[in-house]
Residue, then its C-alpha position, 0 to 999 in steps of 0.5 A: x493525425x500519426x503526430x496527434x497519435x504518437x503524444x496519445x502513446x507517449x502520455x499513456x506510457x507515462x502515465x503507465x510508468x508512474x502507476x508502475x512505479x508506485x505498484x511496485x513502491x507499495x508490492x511490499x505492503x501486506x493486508x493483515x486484516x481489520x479491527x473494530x479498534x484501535x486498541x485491538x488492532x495494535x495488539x495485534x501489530x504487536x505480534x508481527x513487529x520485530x527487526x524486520x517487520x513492520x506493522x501498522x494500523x490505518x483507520x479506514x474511514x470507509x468501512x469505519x474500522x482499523x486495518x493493519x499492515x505489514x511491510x518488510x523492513x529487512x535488507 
C-alpha cells in the first residue's frame, strides 16, 4: 500500500512539474482582445509590435473570432 501511494505522488508531482513548466513558458503571453477579422485584428497588432514586443493573431474556432496576443521579445 505505502508503495502503491509513494508512485501515486511521484506521478502527480511529475505531472504538476510539466504543467508548471508549461505555465511558466507561456506567463509571458498576453490576451489583447478579439476581432471580427483578420484584417482588423492586424491593424491593430500593428500598433503593438516593435523591437521588443510581438504581436500576433490566432483564429479562435470556438468563438468564430481572431484573438490577438502580445508577448515580450526584449532580453
Amino acid at each position: 500500500m505505502i508503495k502503491t501511494m509513494g508512485r501515486i505522488a511521484a506521478g502527480v508531482a511529475a505531472v504538476g512539474i510539466m504543467f508548471g513548466a508549461a505555465g511558466t513558458a507561456w506567463a509571458d503571453w498576453i490576451y489583447i482582445g478579439s476581432y471580427p477579422s483578420e484584417e482588423r485584428c492586424e491593424a491593430e497588432a500593428v500598433k503593438y509590435r516593435s523591437s521588443d514586443v510581438g504581436a500576433k493573431c490566432y483564429y479562435d474556432r470556438g468563438h468564430a473570432e481572431w484573438d490577438l496576443m502580445i508577448w515580450s521579445i526584449g532580453g
